[in-house]
C-alpha positions as CSV (number, residue, x, y, z in Angstrom):
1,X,-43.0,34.1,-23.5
2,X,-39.7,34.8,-25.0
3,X,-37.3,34.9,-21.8
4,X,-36.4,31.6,-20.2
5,X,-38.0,30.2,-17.0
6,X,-36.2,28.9,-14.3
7,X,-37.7,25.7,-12.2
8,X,-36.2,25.5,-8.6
9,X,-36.2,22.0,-7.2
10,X,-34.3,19.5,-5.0
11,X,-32.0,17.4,-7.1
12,X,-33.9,14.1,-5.7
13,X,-34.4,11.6,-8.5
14,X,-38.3,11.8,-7.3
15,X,-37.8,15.8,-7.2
16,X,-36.3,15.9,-10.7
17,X,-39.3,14.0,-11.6
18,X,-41.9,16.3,-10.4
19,X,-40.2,19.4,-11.7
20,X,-40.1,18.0,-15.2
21,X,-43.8,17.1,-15.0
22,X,-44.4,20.7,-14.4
23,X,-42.4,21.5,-17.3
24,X,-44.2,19.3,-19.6
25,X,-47.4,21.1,-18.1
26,X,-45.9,24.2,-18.8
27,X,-44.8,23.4,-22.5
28,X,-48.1,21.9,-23.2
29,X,-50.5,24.6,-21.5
30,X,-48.8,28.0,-23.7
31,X,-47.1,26.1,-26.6
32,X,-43.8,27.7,-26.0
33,X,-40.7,25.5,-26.6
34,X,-39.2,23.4,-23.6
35,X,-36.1,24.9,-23.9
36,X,-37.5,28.4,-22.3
37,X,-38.0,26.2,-19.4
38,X,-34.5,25.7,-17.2
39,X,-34.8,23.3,-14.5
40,X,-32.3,24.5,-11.6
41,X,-31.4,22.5,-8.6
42,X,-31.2,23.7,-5.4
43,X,-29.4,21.6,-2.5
44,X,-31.4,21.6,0.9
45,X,-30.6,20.9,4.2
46,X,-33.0,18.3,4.3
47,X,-31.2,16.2,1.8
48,X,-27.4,17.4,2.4
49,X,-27.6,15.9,6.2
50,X,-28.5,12.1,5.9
51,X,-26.7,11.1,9.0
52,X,-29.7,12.2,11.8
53,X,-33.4,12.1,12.0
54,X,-35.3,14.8,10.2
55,X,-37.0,15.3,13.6
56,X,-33.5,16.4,15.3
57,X,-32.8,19.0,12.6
58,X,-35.9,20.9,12.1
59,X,-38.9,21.3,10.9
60,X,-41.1,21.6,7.4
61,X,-38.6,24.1,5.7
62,X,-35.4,21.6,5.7
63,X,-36.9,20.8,1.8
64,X,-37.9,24.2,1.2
65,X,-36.3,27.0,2.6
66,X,-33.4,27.4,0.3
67,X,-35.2,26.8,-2.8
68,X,-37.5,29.9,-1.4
69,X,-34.7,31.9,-1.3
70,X,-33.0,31.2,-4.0
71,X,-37.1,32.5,-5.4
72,X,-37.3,35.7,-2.9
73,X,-33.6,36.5,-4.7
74,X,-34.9,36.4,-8.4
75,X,-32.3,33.0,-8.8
76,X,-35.6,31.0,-10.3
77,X,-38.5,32.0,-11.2
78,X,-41.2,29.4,-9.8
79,X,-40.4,26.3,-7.0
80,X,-42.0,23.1,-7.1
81,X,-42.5,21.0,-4.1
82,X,-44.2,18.2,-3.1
83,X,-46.6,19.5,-0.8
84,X,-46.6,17.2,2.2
85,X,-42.7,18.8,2.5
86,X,-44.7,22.6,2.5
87,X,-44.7,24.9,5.6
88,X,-48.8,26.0,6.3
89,X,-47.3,29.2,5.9
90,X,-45.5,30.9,3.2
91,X,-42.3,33.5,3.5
92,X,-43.6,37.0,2.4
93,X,-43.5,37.7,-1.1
94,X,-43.8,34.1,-2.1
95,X,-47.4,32.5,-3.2
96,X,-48.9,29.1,-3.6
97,X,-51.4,28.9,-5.2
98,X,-50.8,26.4,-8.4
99,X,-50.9,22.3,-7.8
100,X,-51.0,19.7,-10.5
101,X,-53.1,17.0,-10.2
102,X,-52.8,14.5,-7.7
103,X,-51.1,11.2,-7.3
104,X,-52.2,8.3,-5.4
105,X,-52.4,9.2,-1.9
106,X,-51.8,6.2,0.1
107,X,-49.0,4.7,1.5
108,X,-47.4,1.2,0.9
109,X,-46.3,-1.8,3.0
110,X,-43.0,-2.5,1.1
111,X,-40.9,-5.9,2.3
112,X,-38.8,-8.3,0.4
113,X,-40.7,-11.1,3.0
114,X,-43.7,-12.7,2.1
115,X,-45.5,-11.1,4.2
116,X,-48.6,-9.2,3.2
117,X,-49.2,-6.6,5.1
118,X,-48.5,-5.1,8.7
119,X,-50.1,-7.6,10.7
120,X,-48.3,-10.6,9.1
121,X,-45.2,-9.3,10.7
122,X,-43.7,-11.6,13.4
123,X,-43.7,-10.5,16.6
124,X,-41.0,-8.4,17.4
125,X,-40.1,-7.7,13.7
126,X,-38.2,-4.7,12.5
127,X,-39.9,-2.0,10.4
128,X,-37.8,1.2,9.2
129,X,-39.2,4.5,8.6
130,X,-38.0,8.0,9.1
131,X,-41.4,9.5,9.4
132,X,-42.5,10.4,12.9
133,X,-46.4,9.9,11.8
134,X,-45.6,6.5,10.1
135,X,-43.7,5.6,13.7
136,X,-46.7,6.4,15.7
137,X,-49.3,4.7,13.6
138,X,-47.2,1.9,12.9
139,X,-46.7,1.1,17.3
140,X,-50.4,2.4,17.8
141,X,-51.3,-1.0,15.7
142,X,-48.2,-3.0,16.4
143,X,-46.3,-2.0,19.4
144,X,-44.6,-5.4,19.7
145,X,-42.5,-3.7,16.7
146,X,-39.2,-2.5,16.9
147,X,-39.0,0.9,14.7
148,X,-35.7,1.9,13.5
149,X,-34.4,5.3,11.7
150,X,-34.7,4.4,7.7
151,X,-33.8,7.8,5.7
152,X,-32.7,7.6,1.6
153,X,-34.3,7.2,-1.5
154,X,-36.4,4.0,-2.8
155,X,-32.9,2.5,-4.1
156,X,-31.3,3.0,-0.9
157,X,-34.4,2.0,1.6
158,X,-34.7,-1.4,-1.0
159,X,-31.2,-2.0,-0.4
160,X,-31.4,-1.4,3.5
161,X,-34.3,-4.4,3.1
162,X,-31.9,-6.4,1.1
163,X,-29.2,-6.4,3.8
164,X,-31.5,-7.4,6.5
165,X,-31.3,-3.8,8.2
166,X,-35.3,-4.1,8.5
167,X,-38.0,-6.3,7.6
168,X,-40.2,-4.1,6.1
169,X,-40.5,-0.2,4.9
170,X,-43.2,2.0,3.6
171,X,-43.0,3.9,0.8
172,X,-45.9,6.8,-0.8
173,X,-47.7,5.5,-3.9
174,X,-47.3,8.7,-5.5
175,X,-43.3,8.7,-5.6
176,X,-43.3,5.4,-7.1
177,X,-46.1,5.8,-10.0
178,X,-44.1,8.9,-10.5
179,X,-40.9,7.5,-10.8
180,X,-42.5,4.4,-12.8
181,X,-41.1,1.6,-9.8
182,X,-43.3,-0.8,-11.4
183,X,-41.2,-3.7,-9.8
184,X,-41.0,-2.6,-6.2
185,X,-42.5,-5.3,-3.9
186,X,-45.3,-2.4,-2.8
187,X,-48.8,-2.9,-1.3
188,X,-50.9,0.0,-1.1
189,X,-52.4,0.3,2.5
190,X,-56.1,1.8,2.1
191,X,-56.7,5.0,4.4
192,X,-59.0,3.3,6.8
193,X,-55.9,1.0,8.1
194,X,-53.4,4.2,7.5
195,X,-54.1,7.8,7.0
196,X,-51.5,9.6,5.0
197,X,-49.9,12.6,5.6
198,X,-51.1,15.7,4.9
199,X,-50.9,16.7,1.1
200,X,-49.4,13.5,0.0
201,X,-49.6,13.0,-3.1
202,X,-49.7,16.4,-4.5
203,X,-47.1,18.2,-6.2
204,X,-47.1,22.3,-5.4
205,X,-45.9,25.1,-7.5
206,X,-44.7,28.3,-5.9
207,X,-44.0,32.1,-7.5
208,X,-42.8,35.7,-6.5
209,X,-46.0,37.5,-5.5
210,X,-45.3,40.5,-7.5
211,X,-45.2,38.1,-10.8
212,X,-47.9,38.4,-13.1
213,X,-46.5,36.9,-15.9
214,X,-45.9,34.0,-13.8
215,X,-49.3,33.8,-12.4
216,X,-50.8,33.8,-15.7
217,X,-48.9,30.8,-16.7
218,X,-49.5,28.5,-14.0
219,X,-53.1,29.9,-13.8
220,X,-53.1,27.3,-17.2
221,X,-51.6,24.3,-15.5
222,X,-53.9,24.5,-11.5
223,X,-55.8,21.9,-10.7
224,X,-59.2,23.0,-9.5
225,X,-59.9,20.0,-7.2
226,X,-56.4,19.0,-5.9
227,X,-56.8,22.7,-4.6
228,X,-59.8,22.2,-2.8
229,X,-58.6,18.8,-1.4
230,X,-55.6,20.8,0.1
231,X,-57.2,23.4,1.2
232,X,-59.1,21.5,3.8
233,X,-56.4,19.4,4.6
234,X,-54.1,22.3,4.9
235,X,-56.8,24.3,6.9
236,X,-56.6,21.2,9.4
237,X,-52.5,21.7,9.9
238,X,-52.4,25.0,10.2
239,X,-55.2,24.7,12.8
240,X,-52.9,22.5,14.5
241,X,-49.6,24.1,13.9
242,X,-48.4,20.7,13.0
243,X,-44.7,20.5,11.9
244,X,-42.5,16.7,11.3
245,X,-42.2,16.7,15.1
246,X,-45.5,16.3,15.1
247,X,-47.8,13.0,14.3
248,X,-50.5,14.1,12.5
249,X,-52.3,12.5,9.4
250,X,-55.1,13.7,7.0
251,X,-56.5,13.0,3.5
252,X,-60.1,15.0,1.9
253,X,-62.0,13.4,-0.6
254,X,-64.4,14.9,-3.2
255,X,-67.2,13.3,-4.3
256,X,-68.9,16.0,-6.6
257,X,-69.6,18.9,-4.5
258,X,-68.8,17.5,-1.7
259,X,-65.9,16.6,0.5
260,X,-64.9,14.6,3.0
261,X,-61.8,15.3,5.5
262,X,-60.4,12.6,8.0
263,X,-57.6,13.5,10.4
264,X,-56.0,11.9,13.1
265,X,-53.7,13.0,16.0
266,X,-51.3,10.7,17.7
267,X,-48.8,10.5,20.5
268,X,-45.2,10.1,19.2
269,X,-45.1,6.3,20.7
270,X,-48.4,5.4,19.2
271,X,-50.0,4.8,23.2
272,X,-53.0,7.1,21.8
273,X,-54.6,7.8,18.5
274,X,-57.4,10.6,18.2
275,X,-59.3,10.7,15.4
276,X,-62.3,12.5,13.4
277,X,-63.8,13.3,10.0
278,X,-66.3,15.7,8.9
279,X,-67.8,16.7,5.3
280,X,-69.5,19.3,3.9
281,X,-69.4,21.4,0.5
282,X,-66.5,21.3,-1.3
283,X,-65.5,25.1,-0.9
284,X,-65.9,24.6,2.9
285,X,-62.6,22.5,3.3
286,X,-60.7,25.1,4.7
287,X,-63.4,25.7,7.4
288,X,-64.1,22.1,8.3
289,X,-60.3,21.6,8.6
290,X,-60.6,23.9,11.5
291,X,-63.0,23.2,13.2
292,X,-62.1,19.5,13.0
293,X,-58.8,20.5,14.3
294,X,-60.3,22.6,16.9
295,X,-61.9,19.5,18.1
296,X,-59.4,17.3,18.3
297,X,-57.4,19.6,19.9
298,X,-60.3,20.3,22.6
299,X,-60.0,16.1,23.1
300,X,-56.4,15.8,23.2
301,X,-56.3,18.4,25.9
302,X,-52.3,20.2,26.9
303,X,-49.2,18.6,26.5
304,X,-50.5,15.4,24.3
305,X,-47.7,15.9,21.6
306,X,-45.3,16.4,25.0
């Protein structure tokens, strides 16, 4: 490779992060210089309106559709993403088929309190979160809780704790081991007490179709079971056409050749939680994440995201 490569990617401190973790992929999979590797940040509407809920603004694409433009144009040459922020669906002439290995999936109960966890909250205590799933899992387990709009990044959400705004956030695992927020007063929540969203954790890199010279080089960097873990949880999104007006949480699991897939469904005020897992081989994931949805769907009858 002799011609530079251009990295789209939000300009996010936890964005910046993830693109030059590709890069280093990149550089250490062909042996070319990092200097033929460009990273180039794109502003998205997701991040240049801070003042309303994500939920009021759109859907999946507010982190992605300007950086797949700015792709579909010739602007950069691959887009990486974190992949709970991708549409099920790509735009045509764009692929997705390269993801680095993943982070730590879970979430974390973050406070400046002593408290340990959710259910040490007083009653009636204030818990910020922008995430419509986190809302609806969070008054599903606590509805005494008073849940209140927390958007910005780790610095900002800390000093929205600080100055009393809440009394506890959450926060993914992966953004802060990625971002090495040793300090932060985290608590990883396991999966049985909170699902994550779908594809947290994992970090997705997208290309022009019609680019084999770009296919070949992240063909080098694709991890093989992060791939199959998305797939099935993916496969159970799509199934549900879920987009962030819609509560919906998932994580697979391998354990050799096999994998397991949880998901859960729930009412945007937490009244009702639906929830199922299934597991099979591990190239089935995209199959048991449909019919899994299919079920839930089935149970949850019309109008239960209404």
């Amino acid at each position: 490779m002799s011609q530079i490569l251009r990295i789209g990617t939000r300009g996010s401190p936890l964005a910046l992060a993830q693109a030059h973790e590709t890069r280093d992929r990149l550089v250490a999979a062909t042996g070319q210089s990092p200097d033929l590797f460009e990273i180039v940040v794109i502003r998205v509407t997701g991040d240049a309106v801070q003042d309303r809920p994500l939920s009021q603004i759109g859907g999946k694409g507010l982190f992605t559709k300007e950086i797949e433009e700015a792709l579909l144009a010739g602007d950069v040459d691959i887009a990486v993403h974190s992949m709970k922020d991708m549409p099920t669906e790509q735009p045509e002439g764009l692929s997705l088929d390269c993801f680095l290995p993943r982070e730590d999936p879970r979430d974390a109960f973050v406070t400046l309190s002593d408290h340990a966890g959710l259910a040490d909250l007083p009653e009636g205590a204030v818990v910020g979160t922008s995430s419509l799933r986190r809302r609806a899992q969070l008054l599903a387990r606590r509805p005494d809780l008073r849940v209140v709009e927390f958007r910005g990044n780790v610095q900002t959400r800390l000093s929205k704790l600080a100055q009393g705004v809440a009394e506890a956030t959450f926060l993914a695992m992966a953004g802060m081991n990625r971002l090495g927020y040793k300090d932060v007063p985290a608590r990883p929540i396991p999966p049985d007490a909170m699902l994550p969203a779908i594809a947290q954790g994992a970090i997705g890199v997208e290309r022009r179709s019609d680019d084999p010279r770009v296919a070949e080089m992240l063909a080098l960097i694709h991890d093989h079971d992060t791939g199959l873990r998305l797939a099935a949880e993916r496969g159970f999104l799509r199934q549900l056409d879920g987009s962030c007006q819609t509560p919906i949480a998932g994580l697979a699991e391998l354990d050799g050749d096999r994998l397991r897939l949880r998901g859960e469904i729930l009412r945007p005020d937490g009244s009702l939680v639906l929830a199922d897992e299934a597991s099979g081989a591990a190239g089935e994931g995209v199959e048991l994440g449909r019919a899994m949805a299919a079920r839930l769907l089935q149970e949850a009858g019309p109008g239960f995201f209404g």
